[in-house]
Every structure is written in C-alpha cells, then in structure tokens.
Residue frames as a rotation matrix with the C-alpha (Angstrom) as fourth column:
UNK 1
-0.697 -0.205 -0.687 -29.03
0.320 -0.946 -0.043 -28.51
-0.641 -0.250 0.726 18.26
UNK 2
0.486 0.874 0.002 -32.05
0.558 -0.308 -0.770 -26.62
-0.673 0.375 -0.638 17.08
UNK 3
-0.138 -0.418 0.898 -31.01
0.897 -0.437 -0.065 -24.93
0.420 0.797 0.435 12.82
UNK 4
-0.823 -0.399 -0.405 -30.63
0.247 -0.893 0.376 -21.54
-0.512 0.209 0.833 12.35
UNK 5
0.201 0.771 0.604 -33.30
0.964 -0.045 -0.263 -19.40
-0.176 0.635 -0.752 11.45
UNK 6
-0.862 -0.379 0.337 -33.26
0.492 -0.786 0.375 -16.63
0.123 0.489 0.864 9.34
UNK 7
0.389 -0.573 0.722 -33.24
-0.008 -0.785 -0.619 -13.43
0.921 0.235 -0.310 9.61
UNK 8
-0.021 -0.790 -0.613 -30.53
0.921 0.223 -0.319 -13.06
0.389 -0.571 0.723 12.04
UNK 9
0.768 -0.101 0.632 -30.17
-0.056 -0.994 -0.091 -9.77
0.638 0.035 -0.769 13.35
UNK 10
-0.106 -0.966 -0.234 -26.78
0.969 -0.048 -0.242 -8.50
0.223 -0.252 0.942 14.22
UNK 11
0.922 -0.267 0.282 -25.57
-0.278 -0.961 -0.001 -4.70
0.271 -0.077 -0.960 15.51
UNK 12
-0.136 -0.980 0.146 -22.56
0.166 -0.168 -0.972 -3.13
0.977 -0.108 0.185 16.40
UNK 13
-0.725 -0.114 -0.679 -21.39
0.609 0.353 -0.710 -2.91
0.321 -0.928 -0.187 20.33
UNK 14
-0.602 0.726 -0.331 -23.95
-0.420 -0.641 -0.643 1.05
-0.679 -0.248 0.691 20.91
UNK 15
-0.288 0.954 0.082 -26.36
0.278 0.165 -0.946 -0.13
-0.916 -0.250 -0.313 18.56
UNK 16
0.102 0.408 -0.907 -26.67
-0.378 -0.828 -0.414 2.37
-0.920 0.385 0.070 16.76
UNK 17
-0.275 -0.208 -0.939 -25.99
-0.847 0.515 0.134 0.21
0.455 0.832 -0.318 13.23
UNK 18
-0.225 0.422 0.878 -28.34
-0.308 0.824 -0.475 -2.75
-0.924 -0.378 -0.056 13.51
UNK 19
-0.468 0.282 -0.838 -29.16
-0.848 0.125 0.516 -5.40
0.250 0.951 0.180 10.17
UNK 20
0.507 0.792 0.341 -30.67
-0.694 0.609 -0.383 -8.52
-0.511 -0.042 0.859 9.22
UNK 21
-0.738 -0.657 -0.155 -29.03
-0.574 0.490 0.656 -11.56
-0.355 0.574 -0.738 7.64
UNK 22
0.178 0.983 -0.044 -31.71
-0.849 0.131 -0.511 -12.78
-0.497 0.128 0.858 5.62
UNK 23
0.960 0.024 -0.277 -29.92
-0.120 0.935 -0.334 -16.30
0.251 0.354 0.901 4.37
UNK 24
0.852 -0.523 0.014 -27.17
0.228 0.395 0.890 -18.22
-0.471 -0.755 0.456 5.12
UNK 25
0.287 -0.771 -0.568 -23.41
-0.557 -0.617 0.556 -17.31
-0.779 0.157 -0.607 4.30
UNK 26
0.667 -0.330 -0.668 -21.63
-0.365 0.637 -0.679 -18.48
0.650 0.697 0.305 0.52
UNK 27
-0.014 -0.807 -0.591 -18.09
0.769 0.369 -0.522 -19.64
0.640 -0.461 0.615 3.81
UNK 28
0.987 0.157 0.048 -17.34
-0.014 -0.211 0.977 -18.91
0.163 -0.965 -0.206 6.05
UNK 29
0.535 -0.826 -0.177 -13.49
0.332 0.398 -0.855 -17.59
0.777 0.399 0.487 6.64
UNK 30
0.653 -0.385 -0.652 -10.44
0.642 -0.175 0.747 -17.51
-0.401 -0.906 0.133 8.87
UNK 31
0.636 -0.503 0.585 -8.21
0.495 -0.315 -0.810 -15.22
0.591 0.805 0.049 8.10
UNK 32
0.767 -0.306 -0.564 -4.87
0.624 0.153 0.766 -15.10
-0.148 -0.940 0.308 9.61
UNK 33
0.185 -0.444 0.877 -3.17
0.669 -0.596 -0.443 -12.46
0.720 0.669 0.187 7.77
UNK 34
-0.835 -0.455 -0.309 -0.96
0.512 -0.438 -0.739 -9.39
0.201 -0.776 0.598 10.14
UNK 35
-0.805 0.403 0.435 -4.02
-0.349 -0.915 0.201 -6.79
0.479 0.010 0.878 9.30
UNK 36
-0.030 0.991 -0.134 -6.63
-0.257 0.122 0.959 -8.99
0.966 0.063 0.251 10.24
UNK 37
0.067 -0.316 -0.946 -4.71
0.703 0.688 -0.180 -9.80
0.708 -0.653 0.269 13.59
UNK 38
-0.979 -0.093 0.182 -4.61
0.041 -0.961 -0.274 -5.94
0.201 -0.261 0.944 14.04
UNK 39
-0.489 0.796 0.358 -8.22
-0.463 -0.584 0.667 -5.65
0.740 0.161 0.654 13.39
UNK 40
0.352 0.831 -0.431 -9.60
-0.284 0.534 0.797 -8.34
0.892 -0.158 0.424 15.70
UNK 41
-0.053 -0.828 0.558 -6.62
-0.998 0.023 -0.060 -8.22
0.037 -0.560 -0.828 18.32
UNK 42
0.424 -0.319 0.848 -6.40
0.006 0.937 0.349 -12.25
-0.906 -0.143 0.399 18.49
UNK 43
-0.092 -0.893 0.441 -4.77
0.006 0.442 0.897 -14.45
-0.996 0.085 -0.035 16.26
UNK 44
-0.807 0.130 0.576 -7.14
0.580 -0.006 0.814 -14.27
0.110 0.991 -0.071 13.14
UNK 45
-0.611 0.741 -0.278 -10.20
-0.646 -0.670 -0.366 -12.43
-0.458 -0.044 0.888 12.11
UNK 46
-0.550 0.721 0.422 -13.86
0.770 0.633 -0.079 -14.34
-0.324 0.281 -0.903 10.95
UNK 47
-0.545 0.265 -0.796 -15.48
-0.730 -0.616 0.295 -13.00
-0.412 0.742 0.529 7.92
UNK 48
-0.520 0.688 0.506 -18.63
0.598 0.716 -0.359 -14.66
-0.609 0.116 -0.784 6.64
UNK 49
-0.988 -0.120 -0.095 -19.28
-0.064 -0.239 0.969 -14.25
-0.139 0.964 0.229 2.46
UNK 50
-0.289 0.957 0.017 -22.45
0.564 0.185 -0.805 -12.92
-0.773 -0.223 -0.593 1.80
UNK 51
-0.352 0.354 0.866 -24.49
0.764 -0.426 0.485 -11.80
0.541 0.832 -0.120 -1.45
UNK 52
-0.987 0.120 0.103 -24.73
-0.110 -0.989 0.096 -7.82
0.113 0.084 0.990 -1.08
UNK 53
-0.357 0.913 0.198 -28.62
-0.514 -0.369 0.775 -8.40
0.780 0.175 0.601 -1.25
UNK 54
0.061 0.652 -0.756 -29.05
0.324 0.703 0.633 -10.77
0.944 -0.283 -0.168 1.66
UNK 55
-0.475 -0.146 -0.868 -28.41
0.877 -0.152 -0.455 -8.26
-0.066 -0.978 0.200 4.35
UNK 56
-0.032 0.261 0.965 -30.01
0.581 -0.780 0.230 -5.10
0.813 0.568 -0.126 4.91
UNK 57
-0.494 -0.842 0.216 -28.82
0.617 -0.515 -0.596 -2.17
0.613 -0.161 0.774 7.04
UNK 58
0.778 0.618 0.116 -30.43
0.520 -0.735 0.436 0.57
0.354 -0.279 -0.893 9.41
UNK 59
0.470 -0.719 -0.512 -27.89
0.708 -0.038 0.705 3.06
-0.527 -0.694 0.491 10.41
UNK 60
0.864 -0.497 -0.074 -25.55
-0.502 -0.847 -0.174 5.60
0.024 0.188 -0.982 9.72
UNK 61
0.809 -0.482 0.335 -22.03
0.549 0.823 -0.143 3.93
-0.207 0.299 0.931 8.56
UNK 62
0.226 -0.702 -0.675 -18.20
-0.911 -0.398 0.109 5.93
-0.345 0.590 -0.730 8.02
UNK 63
1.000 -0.010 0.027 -15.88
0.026 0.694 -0.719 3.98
-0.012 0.719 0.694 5.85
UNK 64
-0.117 -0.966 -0.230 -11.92
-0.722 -0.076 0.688 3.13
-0.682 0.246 -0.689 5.35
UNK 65
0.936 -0.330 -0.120 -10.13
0.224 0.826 -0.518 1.38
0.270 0.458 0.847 2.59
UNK 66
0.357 -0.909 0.214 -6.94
-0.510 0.003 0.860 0.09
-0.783 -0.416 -0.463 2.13
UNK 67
0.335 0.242 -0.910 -5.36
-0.832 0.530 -0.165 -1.65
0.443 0.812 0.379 -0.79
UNK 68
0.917 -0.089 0.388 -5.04
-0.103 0.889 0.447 -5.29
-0.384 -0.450 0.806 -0.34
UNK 69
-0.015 -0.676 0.737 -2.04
-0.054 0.737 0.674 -7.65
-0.998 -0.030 -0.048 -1.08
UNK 70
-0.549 -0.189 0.814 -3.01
0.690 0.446 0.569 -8.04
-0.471 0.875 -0.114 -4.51
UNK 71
-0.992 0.079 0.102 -3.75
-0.053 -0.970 0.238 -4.42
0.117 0.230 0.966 -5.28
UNK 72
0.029 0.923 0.383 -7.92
0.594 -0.324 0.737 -4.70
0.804 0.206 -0.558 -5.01
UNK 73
-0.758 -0.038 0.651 -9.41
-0.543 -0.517 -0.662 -2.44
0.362 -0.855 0.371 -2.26
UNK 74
-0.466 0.292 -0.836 -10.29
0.656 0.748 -0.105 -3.49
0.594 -0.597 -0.539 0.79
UNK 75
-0.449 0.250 0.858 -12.95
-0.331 -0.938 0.101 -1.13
0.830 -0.238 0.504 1.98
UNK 76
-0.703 -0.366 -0.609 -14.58
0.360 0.556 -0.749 -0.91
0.613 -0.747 -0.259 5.54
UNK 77
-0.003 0.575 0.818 -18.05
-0.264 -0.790 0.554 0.22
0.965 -0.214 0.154 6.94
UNK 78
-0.607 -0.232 -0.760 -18.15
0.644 0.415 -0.642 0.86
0.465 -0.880 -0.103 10.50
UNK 79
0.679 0.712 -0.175 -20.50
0.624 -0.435 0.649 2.37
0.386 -0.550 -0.740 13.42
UNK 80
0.049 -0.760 0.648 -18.95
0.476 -0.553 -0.684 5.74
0.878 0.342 0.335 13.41
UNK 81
0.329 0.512 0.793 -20.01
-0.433 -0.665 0.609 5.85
0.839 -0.543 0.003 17.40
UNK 82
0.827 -0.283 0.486 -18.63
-0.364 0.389 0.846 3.12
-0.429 -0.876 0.219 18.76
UNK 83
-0.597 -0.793 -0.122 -15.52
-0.694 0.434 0.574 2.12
-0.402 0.427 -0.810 16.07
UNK 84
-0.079 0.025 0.997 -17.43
0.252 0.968 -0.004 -1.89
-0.965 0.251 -0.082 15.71
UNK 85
-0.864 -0.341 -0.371 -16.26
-0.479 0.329 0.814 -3.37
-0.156 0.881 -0.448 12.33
UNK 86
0.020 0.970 0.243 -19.57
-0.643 0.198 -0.740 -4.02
-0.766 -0.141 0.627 10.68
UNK 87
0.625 -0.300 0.721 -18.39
0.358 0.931 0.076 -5.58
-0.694 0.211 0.689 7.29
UNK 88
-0.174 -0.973 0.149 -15.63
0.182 0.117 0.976 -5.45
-0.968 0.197 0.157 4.38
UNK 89
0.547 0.814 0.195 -15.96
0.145 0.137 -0.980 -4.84
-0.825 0.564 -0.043 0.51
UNK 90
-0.588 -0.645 0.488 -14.39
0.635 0.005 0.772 -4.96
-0.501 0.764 0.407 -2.80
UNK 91
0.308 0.879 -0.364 -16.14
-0.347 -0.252 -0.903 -2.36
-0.886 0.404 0.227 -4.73
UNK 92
-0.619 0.071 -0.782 -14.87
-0.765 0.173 0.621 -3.93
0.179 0.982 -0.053 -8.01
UNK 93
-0.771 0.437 -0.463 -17.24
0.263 0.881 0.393 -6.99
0.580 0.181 -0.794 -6.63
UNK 94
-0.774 0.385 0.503 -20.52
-0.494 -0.864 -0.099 -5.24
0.397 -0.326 0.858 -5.67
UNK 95
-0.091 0.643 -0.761 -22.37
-0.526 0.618 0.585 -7.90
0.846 0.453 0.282 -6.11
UNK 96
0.383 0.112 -0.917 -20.84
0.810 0.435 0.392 -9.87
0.443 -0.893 0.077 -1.87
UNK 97
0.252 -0.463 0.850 -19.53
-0.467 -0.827 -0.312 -8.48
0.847 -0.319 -0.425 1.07
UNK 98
-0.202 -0.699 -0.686 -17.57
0.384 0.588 -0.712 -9.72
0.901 -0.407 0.150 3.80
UNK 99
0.690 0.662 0.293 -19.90
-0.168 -0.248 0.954 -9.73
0.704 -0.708 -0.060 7.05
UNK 100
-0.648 -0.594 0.478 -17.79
-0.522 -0.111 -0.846 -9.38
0.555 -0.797 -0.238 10.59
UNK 101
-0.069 0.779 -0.623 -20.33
-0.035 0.623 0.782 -12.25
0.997 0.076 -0.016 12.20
UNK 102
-0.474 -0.132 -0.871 -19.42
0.743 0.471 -0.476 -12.21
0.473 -0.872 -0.125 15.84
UNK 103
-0.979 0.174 -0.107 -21.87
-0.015 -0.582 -0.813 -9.29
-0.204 -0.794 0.572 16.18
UNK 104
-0.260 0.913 -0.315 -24.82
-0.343 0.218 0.914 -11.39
0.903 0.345 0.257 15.15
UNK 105
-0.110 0.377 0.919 -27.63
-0.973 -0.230 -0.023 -12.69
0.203 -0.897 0.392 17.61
UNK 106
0.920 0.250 0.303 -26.87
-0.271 0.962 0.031 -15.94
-0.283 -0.111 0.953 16.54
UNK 107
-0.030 -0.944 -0.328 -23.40
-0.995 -0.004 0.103 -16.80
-0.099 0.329 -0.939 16.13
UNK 108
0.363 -0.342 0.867 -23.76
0.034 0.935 0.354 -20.75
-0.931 -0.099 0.351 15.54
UNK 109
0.926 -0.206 0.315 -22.90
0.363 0.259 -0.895 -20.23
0.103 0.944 0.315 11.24
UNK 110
0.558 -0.776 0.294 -19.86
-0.821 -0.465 0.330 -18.94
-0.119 -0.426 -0.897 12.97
UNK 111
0.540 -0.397 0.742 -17.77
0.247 0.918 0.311 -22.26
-0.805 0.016 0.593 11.83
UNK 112
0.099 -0.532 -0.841 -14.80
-0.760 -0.586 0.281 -21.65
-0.642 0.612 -0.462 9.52
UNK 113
0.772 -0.169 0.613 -14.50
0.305 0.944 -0.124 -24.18
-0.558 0.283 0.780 6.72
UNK 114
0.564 -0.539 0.625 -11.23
0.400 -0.484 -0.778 -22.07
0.722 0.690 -0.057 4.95
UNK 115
0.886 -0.149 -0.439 -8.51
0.178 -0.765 0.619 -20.60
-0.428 -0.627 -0.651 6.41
UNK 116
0.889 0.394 0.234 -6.22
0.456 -0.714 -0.532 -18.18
-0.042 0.580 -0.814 5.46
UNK 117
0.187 -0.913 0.363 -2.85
-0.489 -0.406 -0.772 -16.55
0.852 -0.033 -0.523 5.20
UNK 118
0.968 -0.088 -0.233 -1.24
0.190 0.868 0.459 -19.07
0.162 -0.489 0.857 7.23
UNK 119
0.415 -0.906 0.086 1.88
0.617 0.211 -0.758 -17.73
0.669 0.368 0.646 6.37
UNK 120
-0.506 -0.219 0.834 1.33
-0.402 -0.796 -0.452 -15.01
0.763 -0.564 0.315 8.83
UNK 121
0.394 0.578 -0.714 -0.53
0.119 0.739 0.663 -17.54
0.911 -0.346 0.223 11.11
UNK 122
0.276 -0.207 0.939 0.18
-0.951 -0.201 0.235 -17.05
0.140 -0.957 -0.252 14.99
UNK 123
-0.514 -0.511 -0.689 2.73
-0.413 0.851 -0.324 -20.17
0.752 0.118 -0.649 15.79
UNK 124
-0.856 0.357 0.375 0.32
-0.151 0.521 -0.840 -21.29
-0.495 -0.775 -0.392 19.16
UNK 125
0.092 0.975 -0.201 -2.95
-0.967 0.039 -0.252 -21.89
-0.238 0.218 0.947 16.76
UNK 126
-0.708 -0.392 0.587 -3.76
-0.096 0.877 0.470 -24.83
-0.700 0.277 -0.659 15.52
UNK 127
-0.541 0.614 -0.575 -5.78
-0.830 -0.277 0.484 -25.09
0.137 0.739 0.659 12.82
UNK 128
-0.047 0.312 0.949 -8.41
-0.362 0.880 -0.307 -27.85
-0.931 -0.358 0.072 12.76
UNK 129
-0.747 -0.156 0.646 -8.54
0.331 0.755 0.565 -31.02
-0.576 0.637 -0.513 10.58
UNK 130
-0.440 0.522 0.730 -10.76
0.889 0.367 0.273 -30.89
-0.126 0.770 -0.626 7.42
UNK 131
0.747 0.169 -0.643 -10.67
-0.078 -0.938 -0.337 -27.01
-0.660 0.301 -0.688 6.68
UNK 132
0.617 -0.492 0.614 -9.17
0.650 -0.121 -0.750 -25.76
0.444 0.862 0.245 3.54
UNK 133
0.475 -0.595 -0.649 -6.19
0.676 -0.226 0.702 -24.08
-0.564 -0.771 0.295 4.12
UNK 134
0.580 -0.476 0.662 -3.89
0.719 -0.084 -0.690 -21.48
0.384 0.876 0.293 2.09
UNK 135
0.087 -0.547 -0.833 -0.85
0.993 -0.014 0.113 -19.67
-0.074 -0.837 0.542 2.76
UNK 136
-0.958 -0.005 -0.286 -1.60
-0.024 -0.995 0.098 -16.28
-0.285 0.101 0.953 1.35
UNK 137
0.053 0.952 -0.301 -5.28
-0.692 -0.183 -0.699 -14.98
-0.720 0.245 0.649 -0.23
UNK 138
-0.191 0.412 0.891 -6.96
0.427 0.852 -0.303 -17.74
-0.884 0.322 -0.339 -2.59
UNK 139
-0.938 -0.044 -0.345 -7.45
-0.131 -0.874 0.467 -16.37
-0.322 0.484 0.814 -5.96
C-alpha cells in the first residue's frame, strides 16, 4: 500500500468547513463510552490526537461543551450548516485536539491502537488483539 501523504484535507458532509492535516496523528482512539455511541450512532466513536498546530481550518465553526466524566470540558466545533462533528477539545489543554477523522480524504491513519471505555462497550464488538484497552478514560 502506497504511505500517506501529508497534508490531508478533510471537510464536513456541505463543505462548508474544510482543513488540512499537516502531519500524522500522536493515536489514534476508540472510544466506546454511551456519549460517544450517541455521537457517532454505532458502537464507538474514532478520534485521532493531534497537536493544535498541525491542522488548520477554513470555515465558520458553532461550538458545544459538556463536562466530561472526570469533570474537564469536553468542548465541540462543528459545521453549523450541516451539524458534521469536526473535532473535540479540552481548553485546559490548548496545546491537542481530538480530530473526528472519518471526514478526511484519506482515511488509511484511521487504525485504532487504544480503546476505550469498554465498560460501556456494545456486547457484539469485539475488540482486536494487540490494542491497548481500558475500561473507563486513561488518565
């Protein structure tokens, strides 16, 4: 299989919020947690850890948060035209952010090596061999 080349470019489903990934992700993660089963209707959601400077944006963007499990916030920019989840953020950690990869033009760094709240895991998945696992958020 021919690598991955950077920059990626990714949008939401109208467009209208289009970026660049300009290097590869720090993981790639599953996360199987109830909210993230809301957010992605299947069994888990895929979130792919990136430094805050290796992506860059074109677009108009609303926002939600929520707090998390373990009291940070869990904010949300989206493409206030069509709804698409573009990516996540802690603002006490300004520094990554928590890309929503399946609306890149390449989707092969799409490969969890980590997955997540298990405890809330959907009982038909199966996780595969040689991923890290944990049953609630990692600290």
């Amino acid at each position: 299989m021919e690598s991955v080349k950077y920059p990626i470019k990714g949008s939401c489903q109208c467009g209208e919020v289009t970026y660049d990934l300009l290097e590869p992700p720090l993981m790639v993660v599953a996360c199987h947690c109830k909210e993230c089963q809301k957010l992605s209707t299947s069994a888990f959601s895929i979130t792919a850890v990136v430094t805050t400077k290796s992506v860059k944006f074109s677009g108009a963007m609303k926002e939600w948060s929520r707090p998390s499990d373990s009291g940070n916030i869990n904010g949300a920019k989206f493409c206030p035209s069509c709804g698409n989840r573009l990516y996540h953020f802690d603002p006490n950690d300004p520094d990554k952010l928590k890309l929503k990869p399946s609306n890149l033009a390449d989707t092969r760094i799409i490969k969890p090596t980590v997955h997540v709240w298990l405890s809330e895991k959907q009982d038909w998945y199966q996780v595969p061999e040689g991923v890290k696992t944990f049953d609630k958020q990692p600290s």
